[in-house]
C-alpha positions in Angstrom: 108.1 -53.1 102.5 105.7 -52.3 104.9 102.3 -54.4 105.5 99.3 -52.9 104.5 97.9 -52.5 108.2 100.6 -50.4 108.8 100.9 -48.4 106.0 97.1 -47.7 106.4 97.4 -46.8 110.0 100.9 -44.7 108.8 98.7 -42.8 106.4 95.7 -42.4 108.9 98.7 -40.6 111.3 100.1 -38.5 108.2 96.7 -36.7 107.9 97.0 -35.1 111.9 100.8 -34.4 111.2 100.6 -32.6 108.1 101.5 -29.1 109.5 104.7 -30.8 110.9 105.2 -32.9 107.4 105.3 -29.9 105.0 107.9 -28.5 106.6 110.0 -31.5 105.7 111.8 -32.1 102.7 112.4 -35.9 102.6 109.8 -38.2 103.1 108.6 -40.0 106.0 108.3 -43.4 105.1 112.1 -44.5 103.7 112.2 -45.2 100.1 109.1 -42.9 99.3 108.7 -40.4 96.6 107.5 -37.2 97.7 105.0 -34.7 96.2 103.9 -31.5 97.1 100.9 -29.7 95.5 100.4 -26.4 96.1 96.9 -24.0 95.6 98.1 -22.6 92.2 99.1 -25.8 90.8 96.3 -27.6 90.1 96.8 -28.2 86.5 100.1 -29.8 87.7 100.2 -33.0 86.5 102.5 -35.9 88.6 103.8 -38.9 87.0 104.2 -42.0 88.8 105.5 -45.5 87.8 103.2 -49.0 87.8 104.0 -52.3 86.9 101.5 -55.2 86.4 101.5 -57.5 89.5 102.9 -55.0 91.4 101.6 -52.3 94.6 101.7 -48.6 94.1 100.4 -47.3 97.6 99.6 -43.4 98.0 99.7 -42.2 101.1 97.6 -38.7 101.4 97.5 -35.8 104.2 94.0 -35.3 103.5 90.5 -37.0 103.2 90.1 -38.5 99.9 85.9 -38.0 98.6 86.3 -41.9 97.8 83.1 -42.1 95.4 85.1 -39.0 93.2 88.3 -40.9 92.4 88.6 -41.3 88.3 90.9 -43.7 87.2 91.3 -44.2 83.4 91.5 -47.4 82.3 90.1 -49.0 85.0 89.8 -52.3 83.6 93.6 -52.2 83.4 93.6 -52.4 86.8 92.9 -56.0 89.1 92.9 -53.9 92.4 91.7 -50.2 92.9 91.6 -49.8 96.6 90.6 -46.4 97.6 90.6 -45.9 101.5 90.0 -42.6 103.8 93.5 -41.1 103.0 95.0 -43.6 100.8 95.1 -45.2 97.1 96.3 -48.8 95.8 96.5 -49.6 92.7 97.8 -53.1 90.7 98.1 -52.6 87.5 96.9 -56.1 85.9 98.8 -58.5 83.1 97.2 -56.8 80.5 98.5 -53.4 81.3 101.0 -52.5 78.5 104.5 -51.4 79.2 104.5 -47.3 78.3 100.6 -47.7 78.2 99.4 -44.5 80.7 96.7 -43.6 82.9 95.1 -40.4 83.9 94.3 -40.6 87.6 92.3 -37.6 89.4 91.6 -37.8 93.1 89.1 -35.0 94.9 89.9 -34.0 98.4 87.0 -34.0 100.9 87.7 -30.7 103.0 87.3 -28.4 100.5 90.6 -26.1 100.6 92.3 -25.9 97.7 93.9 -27.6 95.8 90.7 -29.7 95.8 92.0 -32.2 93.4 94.9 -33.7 92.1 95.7 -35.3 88.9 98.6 -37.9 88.2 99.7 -39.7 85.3 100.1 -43.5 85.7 103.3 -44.5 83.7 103.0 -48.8 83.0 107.0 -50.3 83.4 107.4 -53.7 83.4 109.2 -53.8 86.5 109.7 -50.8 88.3 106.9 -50.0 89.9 106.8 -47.0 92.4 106.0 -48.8 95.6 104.8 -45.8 97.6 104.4 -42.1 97.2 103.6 -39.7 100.2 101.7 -36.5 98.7 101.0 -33.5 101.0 99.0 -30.4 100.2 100.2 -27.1 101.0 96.4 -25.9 101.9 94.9 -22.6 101.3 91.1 -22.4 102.7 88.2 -21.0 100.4 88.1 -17.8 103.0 91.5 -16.6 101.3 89.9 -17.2 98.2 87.0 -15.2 99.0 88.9 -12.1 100.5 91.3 -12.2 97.4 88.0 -12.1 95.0 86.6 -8.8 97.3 90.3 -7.3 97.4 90.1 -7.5 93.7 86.8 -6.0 93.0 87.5 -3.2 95.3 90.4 -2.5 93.2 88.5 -2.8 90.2 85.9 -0.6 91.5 88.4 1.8 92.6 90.3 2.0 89.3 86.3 2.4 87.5 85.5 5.3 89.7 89.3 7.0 88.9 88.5 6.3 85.1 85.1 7.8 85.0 86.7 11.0 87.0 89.1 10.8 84.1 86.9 10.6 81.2 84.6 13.2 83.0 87.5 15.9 83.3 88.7 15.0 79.0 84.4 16.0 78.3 85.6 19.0 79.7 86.7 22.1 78.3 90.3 22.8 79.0 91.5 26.3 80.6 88.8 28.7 82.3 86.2 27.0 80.8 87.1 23.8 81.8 87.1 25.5 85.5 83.9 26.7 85.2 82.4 23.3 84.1 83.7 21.3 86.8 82.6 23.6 89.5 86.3 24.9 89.9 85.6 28.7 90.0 83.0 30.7 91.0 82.3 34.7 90.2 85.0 35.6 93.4 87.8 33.8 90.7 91.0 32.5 91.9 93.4 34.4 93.8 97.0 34.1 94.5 99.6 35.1 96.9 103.3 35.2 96.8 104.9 32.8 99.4 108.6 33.0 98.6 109.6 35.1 101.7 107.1 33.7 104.3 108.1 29.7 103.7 109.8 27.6 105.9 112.7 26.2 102.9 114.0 22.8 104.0 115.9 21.3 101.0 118.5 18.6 99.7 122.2 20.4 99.6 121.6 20.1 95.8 118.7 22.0 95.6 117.3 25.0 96.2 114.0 27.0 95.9 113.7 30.6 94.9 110.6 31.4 94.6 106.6 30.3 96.0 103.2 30.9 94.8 100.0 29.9 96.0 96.5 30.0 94.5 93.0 29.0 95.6 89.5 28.8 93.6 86.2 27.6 94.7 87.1 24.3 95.3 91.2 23.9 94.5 94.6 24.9 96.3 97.6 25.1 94.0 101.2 25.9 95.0 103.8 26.6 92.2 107.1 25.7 93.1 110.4 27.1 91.4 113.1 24.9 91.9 117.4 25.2 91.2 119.6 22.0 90.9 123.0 22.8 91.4 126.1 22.8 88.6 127.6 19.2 89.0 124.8 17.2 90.4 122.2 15.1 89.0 118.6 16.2 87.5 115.5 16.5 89.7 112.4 15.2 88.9 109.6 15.5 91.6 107.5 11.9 91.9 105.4 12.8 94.3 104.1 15.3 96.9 101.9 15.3 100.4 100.2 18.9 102.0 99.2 18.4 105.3 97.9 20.8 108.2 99.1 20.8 111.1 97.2 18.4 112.9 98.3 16.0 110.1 95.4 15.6 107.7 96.1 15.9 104.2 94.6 17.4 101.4 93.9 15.2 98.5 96.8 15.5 95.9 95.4 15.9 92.9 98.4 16.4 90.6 101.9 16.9 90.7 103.4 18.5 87.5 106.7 19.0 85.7 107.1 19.8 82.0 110.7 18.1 82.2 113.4 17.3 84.4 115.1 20.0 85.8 119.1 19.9 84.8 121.8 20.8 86.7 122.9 24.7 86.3 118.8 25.4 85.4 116.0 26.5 87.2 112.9 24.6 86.9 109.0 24.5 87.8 106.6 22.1 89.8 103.3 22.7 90.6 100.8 20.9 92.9 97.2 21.0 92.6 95.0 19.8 95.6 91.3 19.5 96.4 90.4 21.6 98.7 87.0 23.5 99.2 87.4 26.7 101.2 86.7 25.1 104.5 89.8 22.9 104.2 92.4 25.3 103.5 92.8 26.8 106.8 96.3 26.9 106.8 99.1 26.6 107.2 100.2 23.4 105.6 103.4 21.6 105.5 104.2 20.9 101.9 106.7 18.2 100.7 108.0 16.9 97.5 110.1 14.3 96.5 112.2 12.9 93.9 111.5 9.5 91.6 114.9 8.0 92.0 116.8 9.1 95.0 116.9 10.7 98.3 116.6 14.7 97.7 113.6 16.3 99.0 112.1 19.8 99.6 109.9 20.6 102.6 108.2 24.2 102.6 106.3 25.1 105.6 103.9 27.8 106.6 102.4 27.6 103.1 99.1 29.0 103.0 96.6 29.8 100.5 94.6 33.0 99.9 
C-alpha cells in the first residue's frame, strides 16, 4: 500500500490530469476502485466498504470545500482526515459490522455535480483501501444556456397557443376571415394554375390539376394529387413556398382530409401568410410525404 505522502501528493497530481483520467477506464492507482459521477447523477448514491482499524483513502479530481464534508456517525469514526482533494476515514472499534454511514462531500469549484454522496458499508475486515472518484464536469454556464433554451421554447410554444386559442374565439368560414383581418371588401380571388406550373413529381404520382387564391393577408394553393394503381398511399407531411431569391413564406397549414390511395385522386391544400406585398411571385412550391421519399415540386406558381 502506498504511504500517505505519496498518496496525498498522487491525489494532489490526479486533480491537473483529470481530462486525461476520465478517459480511462481502470484506475490509476493498482488495486483501486473506480467511480465516476456524472452531472445528472447526483442523487447517485456509492457504496464503499470500512472496517474498524482500518484506512479507506479517497482520492478526488477536484477541490473538496473541507469545512462542508458530513459524515454521519462521526463518533464512529477515530480518524476523519479531510485534505485539499482527499478523504481518510478509520472507522473505530465501536463501529458495527453492517452498521452504515451516509457520507456527503461538496466540491469547491462549483460545476456540477457539486456534491457527492456515498454510503459507508462497516465489514469486519474488508475494508476498501482506496477509491479514485472523478467527475465528469459540466460548468454552471451550460446550465444557464439550457435554462434560456428552455424558456425560449416555452415562450415560443405560449405565443403558438395564444395564436391558437385566438383563431378557436373566432368564427369559422367568412366570418371567421373577416375577424382575423383575412379579407377585406376586394374578397379573395383565384386563378387556375394547372397549365402554367412547372410539375416535378415522384414516378408514382402525379398532379392534374392547380389552384391558387389570395385575400388580404393569405396565399393558398390547392393541389390535386393521383397515386398510381399498385403503389403505396400518399400523405403530404409537410410543404415550403419560396420566391426566387429563396425567402419563404410562412406555412401556415398544410391539409389533407385523408390519405390518398392508390388508383384515387386526392386533395392538399396549403395556406400561407402572406400580405399583398409578399406575394410577388412566382414561387417554387414543394410538398412532401411523412414516410418516404416521393415529392412534388410545382414552379411558377403564382397568386392573383
Amino acid at each position: 500500500m502506498p504511504s500517505p505522502s505519496r498518496v496525498v501528493l498522487l491525489a494532489l497530481l490526479l486533480g491537473g490530469s483529470a481530462a486525461v483520467a476520465q478517459q480511462e477506464v481502470s484506475a490509476s492507482v493498482p488495486g483501486a476502485r473506480r467511480i465516476e459521477l456524472t452531472p445528472e447523477g447526483t442523487g447517485n448514491v456509492s457504496e464503499v466498504t470500512v472496517s474498524p482499524g482500518l484506512s479507506t483513502m479517497l482520492l478526488f479530481d477536484s477541490e473538496l470545500q473541507r469545512e462542508a464534508v458530513e459524515l454521519e456517525g462521526r463518533q464512529r469514526f477515530s480518524l476523519i482526515d479531510v485534505g485539499q482533494a482527499t478523504l481518510r476515514l478509520v472507522p473505530s472499534a465501536n463501529a458495527t459490522p453492517g452498521e452504515r454511514f451516509k457520507l456527503v462531500v461538496r466540491f469547491r469549484d462549483g460545476s456540477a455535480p457539486s456534491s457527492a454522496v456515498f454510503l459507508l458499508k462497516v465489514h469486519p475486515a474488508k475494508a476498501e483501501a482506496t477509491i479514485e472518484v472523478y467527475r465528469e464536469q459540466r460548468t454552471m454556464e451550460s446550465y444557464q444556456q439550457e435554462i434560456r433554451d428552455a424558456r425560449a421554447e416555452v415562450l415560443r410554444c405560449q405565443e403558438e397557443l395564444a395564436r391558437m386559442r385566438a383563431e378557436h374565439k373566432a368564427p369559422g368560414g367568412m366570418p371567421g376571415l373577416l375577424v382575423n383581418g383575412g379579407l377585406d371588401p376586394h374578397g379573395v380571388s383565384g386563378q387556375a394554375l394547372t397549365k402554367t406550373v412547372a410539375k416535378t413529381a415522384a414516378n408514382e404520382l402525379a398532379v392534374p390539376f392547380v389552384n391558387s387564391y389570395r385575400s388580404s393577408k393569405l396565399a393558398t394553393v390547392d393541389v390535386w394529387v393521383d397515386v398510381k394503381t399498385g403503389t403505396l398511399p400518399w400523405t403530404a407531411e409537410g410543404a415550403t413556398l419560396k420566391g426566387r431569391s429563396g425567402e419563404a413564406l410562412k406555412i401556415l397549414q398544410v391539409w389533407q382530409s385523408e390519405p390518398v390511395l392508390p388508383g384515387t385522386r386526392g386533395r392538399v391544400i396549403v395556406e400561407a401568410e402572406a400580405p399583398a406585398a409578399a406575394v410577388q411571385g412566382p414561387f417554387s412550391l414543394k410538398l412532401w410525404e411523412a414516410d418516404g421519399p416521393r415529392s412534388i415540386t410545382l414552379g411558377n406558381v403564382t397568386f392573383p
